[in-house]
N, C-alpha and C positions, 0 to 999 in steps of 0.2 A: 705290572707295577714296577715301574722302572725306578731307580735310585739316583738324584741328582746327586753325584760326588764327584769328586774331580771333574779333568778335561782329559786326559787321555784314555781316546779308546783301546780295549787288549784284543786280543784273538779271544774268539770265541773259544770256549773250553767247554765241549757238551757232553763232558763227563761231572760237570758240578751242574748243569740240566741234568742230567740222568738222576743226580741227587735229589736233586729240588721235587721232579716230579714222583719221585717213590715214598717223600715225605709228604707231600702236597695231598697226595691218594694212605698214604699208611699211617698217620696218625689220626683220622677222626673215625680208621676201622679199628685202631687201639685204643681209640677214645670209646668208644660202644663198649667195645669189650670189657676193658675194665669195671665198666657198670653192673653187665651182664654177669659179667665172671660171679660177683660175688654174689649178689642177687641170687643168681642160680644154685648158688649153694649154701645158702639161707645167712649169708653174711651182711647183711644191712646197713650193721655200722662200717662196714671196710666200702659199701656201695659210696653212703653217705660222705664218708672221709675222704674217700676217692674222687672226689666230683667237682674238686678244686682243681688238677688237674687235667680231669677228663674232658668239661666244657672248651676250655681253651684248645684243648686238642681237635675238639670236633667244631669248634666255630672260626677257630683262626684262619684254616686254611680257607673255608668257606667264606669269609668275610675280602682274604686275599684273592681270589677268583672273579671274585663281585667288582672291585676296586682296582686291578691287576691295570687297568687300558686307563683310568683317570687320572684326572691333573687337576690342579686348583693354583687361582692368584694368591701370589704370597701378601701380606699385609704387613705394613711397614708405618708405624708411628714418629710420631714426631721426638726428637732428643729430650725435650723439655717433657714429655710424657714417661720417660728414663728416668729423670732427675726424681721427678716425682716416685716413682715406682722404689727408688734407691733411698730415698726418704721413709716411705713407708716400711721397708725392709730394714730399717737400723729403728725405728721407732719399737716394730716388732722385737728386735735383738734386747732394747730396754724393758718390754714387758715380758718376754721370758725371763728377762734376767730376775726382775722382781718378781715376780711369782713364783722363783725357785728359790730364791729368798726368804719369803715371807710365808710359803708352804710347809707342812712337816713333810707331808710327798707331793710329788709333782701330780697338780688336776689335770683335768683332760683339757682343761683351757689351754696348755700347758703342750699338747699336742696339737691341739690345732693351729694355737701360732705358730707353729713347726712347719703346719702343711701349707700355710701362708705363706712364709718364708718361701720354701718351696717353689711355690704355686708362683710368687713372683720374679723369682730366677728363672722360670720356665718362660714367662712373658717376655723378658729382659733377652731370651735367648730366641725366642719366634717373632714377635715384632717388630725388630728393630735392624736397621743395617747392622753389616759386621764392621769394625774398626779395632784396630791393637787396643784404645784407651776401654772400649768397652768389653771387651776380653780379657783383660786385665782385673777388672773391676767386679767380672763375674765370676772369677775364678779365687777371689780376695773374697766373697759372699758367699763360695761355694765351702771354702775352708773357715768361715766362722760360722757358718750351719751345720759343720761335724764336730768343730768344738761345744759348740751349743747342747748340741745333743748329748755327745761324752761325756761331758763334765758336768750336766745337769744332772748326771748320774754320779760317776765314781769319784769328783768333789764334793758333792752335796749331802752325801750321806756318810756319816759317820768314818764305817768301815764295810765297802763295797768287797762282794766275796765272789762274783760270779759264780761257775761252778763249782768252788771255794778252791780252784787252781790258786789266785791271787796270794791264800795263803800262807802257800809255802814260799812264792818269790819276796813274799814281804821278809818273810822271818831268815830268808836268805840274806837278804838286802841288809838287816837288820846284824846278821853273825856279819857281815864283811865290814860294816860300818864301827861294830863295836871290836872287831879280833884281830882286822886288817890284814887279814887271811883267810883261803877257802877252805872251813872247815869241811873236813869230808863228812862227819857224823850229820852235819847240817843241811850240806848239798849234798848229798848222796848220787846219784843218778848225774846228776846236773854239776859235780864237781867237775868233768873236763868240758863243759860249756858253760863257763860263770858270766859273757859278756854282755847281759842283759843286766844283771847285778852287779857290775862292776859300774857298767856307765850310768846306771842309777844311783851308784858309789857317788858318783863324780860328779852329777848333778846337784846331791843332797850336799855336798862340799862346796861345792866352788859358787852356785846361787844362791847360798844361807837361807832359802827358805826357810818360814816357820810354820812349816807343814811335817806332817806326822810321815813316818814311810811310806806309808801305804801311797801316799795323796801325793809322794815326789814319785812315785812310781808312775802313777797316772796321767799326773802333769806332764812328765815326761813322754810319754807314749801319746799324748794328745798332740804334742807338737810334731812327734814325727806324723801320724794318721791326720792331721792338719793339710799335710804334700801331697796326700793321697790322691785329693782331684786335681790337684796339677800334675802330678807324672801321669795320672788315667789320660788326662786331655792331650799330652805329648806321643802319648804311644795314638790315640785317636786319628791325631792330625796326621802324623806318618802313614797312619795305614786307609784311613777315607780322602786324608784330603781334604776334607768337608769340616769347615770351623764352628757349623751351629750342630754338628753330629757330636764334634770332639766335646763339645761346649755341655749336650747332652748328656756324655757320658762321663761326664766331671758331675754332674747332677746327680743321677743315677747310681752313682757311686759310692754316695753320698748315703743315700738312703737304700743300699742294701744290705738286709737284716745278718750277713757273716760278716759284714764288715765292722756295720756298728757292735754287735757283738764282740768280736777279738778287741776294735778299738778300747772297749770298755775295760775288757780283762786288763789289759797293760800289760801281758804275761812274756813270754819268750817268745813262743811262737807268733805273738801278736808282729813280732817286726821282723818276721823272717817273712811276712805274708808283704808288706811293702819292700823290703828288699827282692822281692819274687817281680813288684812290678817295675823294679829299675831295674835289673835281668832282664826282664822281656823289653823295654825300650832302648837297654844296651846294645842288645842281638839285632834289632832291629836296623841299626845302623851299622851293619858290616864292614861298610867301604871305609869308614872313620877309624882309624888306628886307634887310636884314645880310645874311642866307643867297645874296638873289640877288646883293649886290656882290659878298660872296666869290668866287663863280663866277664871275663875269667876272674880278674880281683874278687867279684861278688860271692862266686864259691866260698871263697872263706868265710867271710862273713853270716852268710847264708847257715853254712857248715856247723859254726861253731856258737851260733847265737841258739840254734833248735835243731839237733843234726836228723834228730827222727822226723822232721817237716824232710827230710829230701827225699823220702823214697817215693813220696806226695809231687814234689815237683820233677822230679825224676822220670814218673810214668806221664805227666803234663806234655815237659819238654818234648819225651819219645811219640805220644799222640804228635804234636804237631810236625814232628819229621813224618813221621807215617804219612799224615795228612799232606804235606808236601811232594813226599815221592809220590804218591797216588796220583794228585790232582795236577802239580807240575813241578817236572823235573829237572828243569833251565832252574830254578831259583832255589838258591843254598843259603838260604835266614838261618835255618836250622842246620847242622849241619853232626854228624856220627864222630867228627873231632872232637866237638862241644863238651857231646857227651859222655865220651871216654875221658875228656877230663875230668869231668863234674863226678863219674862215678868211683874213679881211681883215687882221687883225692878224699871222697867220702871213705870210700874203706879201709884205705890206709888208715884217716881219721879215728874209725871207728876201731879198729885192730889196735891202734897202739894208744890210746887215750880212751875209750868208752867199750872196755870190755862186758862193763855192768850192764849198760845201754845197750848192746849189742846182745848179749841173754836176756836181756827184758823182753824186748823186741820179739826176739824167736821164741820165746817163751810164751809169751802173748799170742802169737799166732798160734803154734800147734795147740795149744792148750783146749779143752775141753769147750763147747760153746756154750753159754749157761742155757738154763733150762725156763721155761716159761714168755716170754714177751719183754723186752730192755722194755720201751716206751708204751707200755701197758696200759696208759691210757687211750693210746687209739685204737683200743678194744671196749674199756668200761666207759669211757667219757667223749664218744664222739664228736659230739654238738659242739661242744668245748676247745677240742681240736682242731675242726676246721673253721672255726673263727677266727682262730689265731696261726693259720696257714692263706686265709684269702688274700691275704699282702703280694702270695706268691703266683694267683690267678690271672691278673695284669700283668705281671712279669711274665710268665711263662707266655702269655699270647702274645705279647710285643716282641718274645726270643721267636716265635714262631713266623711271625711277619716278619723279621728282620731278616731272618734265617733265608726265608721264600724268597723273596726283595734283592737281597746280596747274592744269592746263588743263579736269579736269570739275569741277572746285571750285567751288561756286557762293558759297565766303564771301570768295573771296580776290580780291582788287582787279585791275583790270586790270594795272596794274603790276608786279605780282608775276608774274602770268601771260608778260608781253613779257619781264622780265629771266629768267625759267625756259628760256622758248622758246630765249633768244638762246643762253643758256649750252647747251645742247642741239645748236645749229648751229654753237657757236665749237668742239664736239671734232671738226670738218673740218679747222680748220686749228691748233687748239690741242694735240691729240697728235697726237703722231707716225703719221702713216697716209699713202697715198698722193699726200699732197703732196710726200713727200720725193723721190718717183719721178721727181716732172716737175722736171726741172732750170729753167726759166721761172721758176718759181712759188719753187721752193726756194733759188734762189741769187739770179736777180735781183729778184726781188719783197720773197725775205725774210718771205714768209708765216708760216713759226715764230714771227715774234717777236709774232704777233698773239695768241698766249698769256698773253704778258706783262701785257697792257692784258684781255684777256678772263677772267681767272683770278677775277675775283669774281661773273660771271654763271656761272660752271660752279659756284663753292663753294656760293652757292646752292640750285642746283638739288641737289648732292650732298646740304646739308644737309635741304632740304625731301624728299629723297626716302629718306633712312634715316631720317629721323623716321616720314614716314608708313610705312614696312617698319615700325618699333617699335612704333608703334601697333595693327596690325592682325593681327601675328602673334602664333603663342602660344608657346608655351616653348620647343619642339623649334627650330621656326624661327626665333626671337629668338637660339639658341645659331650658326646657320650664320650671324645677320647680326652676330651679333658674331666668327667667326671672319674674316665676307670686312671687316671694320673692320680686325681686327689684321692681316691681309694687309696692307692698305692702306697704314697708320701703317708697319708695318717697311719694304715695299717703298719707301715714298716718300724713306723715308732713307739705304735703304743699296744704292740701283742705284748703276750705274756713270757714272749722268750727275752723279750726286749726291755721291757714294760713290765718287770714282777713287783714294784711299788705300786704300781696303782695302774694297772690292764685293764681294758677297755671287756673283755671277758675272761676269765680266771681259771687256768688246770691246772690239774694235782702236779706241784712245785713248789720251793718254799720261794721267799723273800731273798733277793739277791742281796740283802745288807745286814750287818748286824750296827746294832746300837753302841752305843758308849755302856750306858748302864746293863746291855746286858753282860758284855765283854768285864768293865768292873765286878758285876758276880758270881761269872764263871772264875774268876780270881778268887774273891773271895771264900768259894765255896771250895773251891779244891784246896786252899791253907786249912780252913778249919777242918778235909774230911781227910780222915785215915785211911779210910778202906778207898773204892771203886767210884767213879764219877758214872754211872748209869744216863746217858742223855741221848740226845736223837743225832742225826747224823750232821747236820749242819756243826752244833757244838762239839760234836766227836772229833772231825774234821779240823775246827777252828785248833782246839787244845791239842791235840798230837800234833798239828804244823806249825805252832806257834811256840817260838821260845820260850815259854813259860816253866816252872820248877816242877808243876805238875801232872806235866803231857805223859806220864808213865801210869795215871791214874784214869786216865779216860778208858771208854768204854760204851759202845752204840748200848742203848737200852733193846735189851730181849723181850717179847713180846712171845708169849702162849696165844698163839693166834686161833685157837682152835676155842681155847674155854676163855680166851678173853682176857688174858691174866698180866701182870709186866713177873719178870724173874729175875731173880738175882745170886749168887753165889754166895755172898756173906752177910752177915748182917748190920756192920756198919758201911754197907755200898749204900750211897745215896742215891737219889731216884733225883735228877735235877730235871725240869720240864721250863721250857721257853713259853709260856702262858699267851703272852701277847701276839707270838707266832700263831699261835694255835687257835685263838679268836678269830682268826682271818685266814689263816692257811691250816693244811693237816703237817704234819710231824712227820718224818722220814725215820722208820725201826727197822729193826731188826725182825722178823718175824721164823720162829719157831713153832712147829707142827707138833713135836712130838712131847708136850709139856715139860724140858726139863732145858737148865739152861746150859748156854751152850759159851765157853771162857771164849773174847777173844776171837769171834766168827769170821772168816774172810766174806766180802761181798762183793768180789768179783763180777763182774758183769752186772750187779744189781740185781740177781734172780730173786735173791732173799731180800731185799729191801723192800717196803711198803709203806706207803702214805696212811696215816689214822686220823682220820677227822675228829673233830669236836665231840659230834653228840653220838658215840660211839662207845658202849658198853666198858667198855675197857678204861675210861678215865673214872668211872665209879670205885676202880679196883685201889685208889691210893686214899679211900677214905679211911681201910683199915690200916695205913701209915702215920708218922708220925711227922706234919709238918715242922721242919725245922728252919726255913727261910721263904722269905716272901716280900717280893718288891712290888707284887702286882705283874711285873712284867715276868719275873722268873720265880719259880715254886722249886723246894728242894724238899725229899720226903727219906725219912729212916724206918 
C-alpha cells in the first residue's frame, strides 16, 4: 500500500520496515489479548470497554495486507459541482446557527448538520483538482466549522464551566479588570503566569464588547483555535508534500475530541496547546533564520502562558529526537541545543517566579495515589462508556493504516515517518484506555493531558491513513470508509465528554454549564445564610472560585453513604441542592463511610467523590428539613 506523496524518492531505511512489520504482526496479538485478558479473569465490563480499541487493532492491520498491492482512479468533478457543494455548506452554517438560537440546548439536528458540514469538506477535498483559490477556500470552512462547534457551546450557554477550570480564569480575569493588578490572593498558583488574563485584559478593553467575562474569554480563545487548521495544514504540507493529505489534516483537526475540548475551556493551557503547533512548524524550517528565532522566541510564551504544560511538551520534543537519532541520523529538525534551551529557561523560570508551582508539581507527584478507581465509571457503567469512546475506533484505525502506509513508503521523508510513528504510540496515553485504571499514572502524573500537546501527531497519521484507504479501494469499500468518516465527525461532536448538554448517550457527569438563574441563587442564598453552604461539587467549585463575598461559606455536601444520610456540622448550614441538575444528571458529593461529618474534606484525586442519582434513597432524607428556598431549579433546606 503505497503513499502517493511527494516526488522525490529517499533511500530506503529498513529499520522503519523492521517497524512497520513488528507492528503489522503485534497489534492484532495485543488486540486478542486485551479481550482475553479480562475475560479470563471474569472482567466483562473491562472485555466490553476494551473492544473499541481492540477491533481496530485486529482489523487494521488485516485490512492493510488485503489492500497493501492496490490502486484506484481518482475521481474529479466539475468546478460548478464545488460551487454548489460551498452553497450548501454556508446554507448548513445558517441552520446551525439558528437552531442554536432558537434551542434551550443544542438537538441532535444540531450535530448532524456538523457532520454534513464535515462530510462536505471531505468532498470539496477528494473530488476535485487541487488549486491555491480552492485551498484557500477550504481551509476558510475548515476554520468556521471549529468556530461553529466552540461557540455553539461556550457562547451559547449562559456560563460554560467545562471541568469548572474556566472558573477560576474567569474570576482572574475578572480581579485584573476590576484591581488592574495581579492579585496574588486571587491568582495564587498562576500569579507568575498571568498572560492568558492579561490578554483577555486587553481584549475586554480595547473590543468594548458587550459580553460578560467569561464569553470575552471564549471569543478570544475561539479566534486563536480558529488558526488551528491552518498552521495543522502548514506543518502537513512541509512534511507529505501532499495538498489533499495537508487539506485532510486541517479536517481532522477540526474534529478531534482534545481539541475541541481545550478549545472550549478557553483556559491557559488551551493556547499553550496552539502555541506547541507553531513550535513544531518553526522547527520544521531550520534552514530559515526567522523560522529558527521564532522557535526559540516561542519558549517564552509557551513558558509563561501554562509553564506546568512543558514537562508535557518537553518529553514530546525529546520523543522525537529519539525517534530521529534511531531512524536517521543525517537529519537535525530536532536537535539536543533546542532542548537545552527549552529546559534551562523553564527552570530558571520555574526557580525564580513559580516557587509555589514548582511544590505543587512535586507534591503532586510523590503524593500518595488515591484509592479506588478516578473514572469509576468504566467499572459500574460500561455500555455507557464505550459509546461515548467509539469516535475513537475510526481514529485509531486510520492511525493504524496510516502508521503501516508511511513506514514501507519509500517516497516519504524520514520525518513524516517519525511524526506517523509518534502519533501511533501517543493513542497509549492520548485515548482513553488503560491508563485510566492505574491511579499513579491518571491522577498524579496526569498522563491524559498528554493528548492535548499530541493531537497533531495522531491527526496526521489519521489523515495520511484515510487518504491512503481512498486511494486504494474501489467503490464498494470507498462507501464503508466514508460511513466509518461520518461515524467519526458525528461521534466527535456529540459524546458526552463533548456533548454534556444534550449527548447522544449520557455517563455519570454533570452538565458542563450553569444557568443565569442558578448562579443568581447561589448569590442569593449565600447573603441570607449565616452558617455553611452544604452543595455538590459543581456549586462548591463555582462559589470558592468565583469572587463572590461568600466563597468562605461553601462547602461539598457530606453524604453518610453507608445509611444514606446528608450531614452537616451546624445547624444553620444550609443543604442547597441544584434540582434541575438532578432531573437529568446525578449530583457529585462527598461520600463518608463512617457516619459522622467530616469539616472541609480534601478530594484529591476524587477517591471520595461520588455521583447520587435521582431515585436514590438518600434524597427522601431532606423531607425531615426545613425547606427554605425554591425556584424549581434550586431547593435550599435548614
Amino acid at each position: 500500500m503505497e503513499i502517493y506523496c511527494g516526488t522525490g524518492m529517499e533511500k530506503d531505511n529498513n529499520r522503519f520496515k523492521i517497524t512497520a512489520k513488528l507492528i503489522l504482526y503485534a497489534l492484532p496479538i495485543m488486540g486478542i489479548l486485551g479481550l482475553l485478558i479480562p475475560t479470563i479473569i471474569g472482567q466483562f465490563n473491562l472485555t466490553l470497554l476494551g473492544s473499541y480499541l481492540a477491533i481496530p487493532m485486529i482489523v487494521a492491520p488485516l485490512i492493510y495486507h488485503k489492500y497493501k498491492d492496490n490502486t484506484s482512479d481518482s475521481i474529479e468533478l466539475n468546478n460548478r459541482i464545488f460551487i454548489l457543494l460551498l452553497s450548501v455548506y454556508f446554507i448548513c452554517i445558517f441552520l446551525a446557527t439558528i437552531i442554536v438560537y432558537i434551542s434551550e440546548v443544542r438537538p441532535i439536528l444540531f450535530y448532524l448538520i456538523v457532520t454534513i458540514m464535515s462530510l462536505i469538506i471531505l468532498f470539496e477535498i477528494l473530488l476535485f483538482n487541487d488549486s491555491n483559490m480552492k485551498t484557500k477556500v477550504i481551509l476558510f470552512q475548515s476554520m468556521i466549522l471549529m468556530l461553529c462547534i466552540l461557540w455553539s457551546v461556550n457562547l451559547n450557554y449562559f456560563y460554560y464551566i467545562s471541568r469548572t477550570d474556566p472558573i477560576f480564569h474567569v474570576a482572574a480575569i475578572e480581579s485584573l479588570i476590576n484591581n488592574a493588578y495581579i492579585e496574588a490572593e486571587i491568582f495564587e498558583i498562576y500569579k507568575p503566569f498571568p498572560l492568558w488574563h492579561v490578554l483577555c485584559t486587553m481584549v475586554y478593553y480595547i473590543s468594548a464588547l458587550d459580553l460578560p467575562i467569561q464569553k470575552i474569554m471564549f471569543f478570544t480563545n475561539g479566534i486563536i483555535y480558529s488558526f488551528t487548521p491552518v498552521i495543522t495544514y502548514l506543518i502537513s504540507r512541509k512534511i507529505f508534500s501532499n495538498n489533499k493529505v495537508s487539506l485532510l489534516s486541517a479536517l481532522f483537526i477540526v474534529l478531534n475530541p482534545d481539541v475541541i475540548g481545550y478549545g472550549m475551556a478557553s483556559i491557559s493551557r488551551s493556547v499553550v496547546s496552539f502555541l506547541f503547533l507553531l513550535l513544531i512548524l518553526s522547527l520544521l524550517y531550520k534552514s530559515n533564520l526567522k523560522m529558527v528565532f521564532l522557535s526559540i522566541m516561542l519558549i517564552f510564551p509557551i513558558v509563561m502562558y501554562h509553564t506546568a504544560s512543558t514537562p508535557f511538551i518537553f518529553t514530546i520534543l525529546l520523543l522525537l529526537l529519539i525517534g530521529q537519532h534511531i531512524y536517521d541520523k543525517n537529519k537535525n529538525i530536532f536537535t539536543y541545543n533546542f532542548l537545552v534551551i527549552f529546559i534551562i529557561f523553564n527552570l530558571l523560570y520555574w526557580m525564580f517566579y513559580a516557587e509555589l508551582l514548582f511544590e505543587t508539581i512535586i507534591s503532586t507527584i510523590i503524593r500518595e495515589a488515591p484509592s479506588g478507581i478516578i473514572t469509576s465509571s468504566i467499572i459500574y457503567t460500561p455500555l455507557n462508556e464505550l459509546f461515548n469512546y467509539l469516535q475513537y475506533t475510526p481514529m485509531l484505525f486510520f492511525v493504524i493504516i496510516g502508521t503501516l502506509g508511511t513506514l514501507y513508503s519509500n517516497r516519504l521523508p524520514s520525518i513524516a515517518k517519525i511524526f506517523v510513528l509518534l502519533g501511533l504510540l501517543s493513542v497509549v496515553v492520548a485515548f482513553p484506555g488503560p491508563a485510566l485504571l492505574i491511579n499513579k499514572f491518571a491522577g498524579n502524573f496526569n498522563v491524559g493531558r498528554f493528548g492535548q500537546y499530541l493531537f497533531p501527531f495522531i491527526t496526521f497519521a489519521i489523515a495520511i491513513g484515510f487518504y491512503t484507504m481512498y486511494k486504494t479501494t474501489q467503490k464498494y469499500s470507498k462507501s464503508f470508509l466514508l460511513l466509518l468518516f461520518i461515524s467519526l465527525a458525528f461521534l466527535s461532536v456529540s459524546n458526552d465528554f463533548i456533548a454534556s448538554d444534550n449527548p447522544i448517550i449520557e455517563r455519570p457527569f454533570y452538565t458542563y454549564y450553569l444557568t443565569e438563574q442558578e448562579i443568581n441563587s447561589f448569590n442569593t442564598i449565600g447573603i441570607f445564610t449565616s452558617g455553611s453552604i452544604m452543595s455538590d461539587y459543581v456549586t462548591t467549585r463555582y462559589t470558592s472560585l468565583s469572587n463572590t463575598p461568600h466563597s468562605d461559606k461553601r462547602h461539598i455536601l457530606v453524604v453518610d453513604s453507608t445509611n444514606m444520610k446528608v450531614l452537616r456540622e451546624k445547624d444553620n448550614d444550609v443543604f442547597l441542592i441544584r434540582q434541575s441538575e438532578l432531573s437529568k444528571r446525578p449530583l457529585k458529593l462527598y461520600s463518608n463511610t463512617d457516619g459522622y461529618f467530616k469539616p472541609n474534606p480534601s478530594w484529591e484525586g476524587g477517591s471520595k467523590i461520588d455521583y447520587y442519582y435521582k431515585d436514590l434513597s438518600l434524597w427522601n432524607d431532606f423531607e425531615s428539613y426545613n425547606k427554605v428556598y425554591d425556584t424549581k431549579s434550586i431547593l435550599a433546606f435548614t
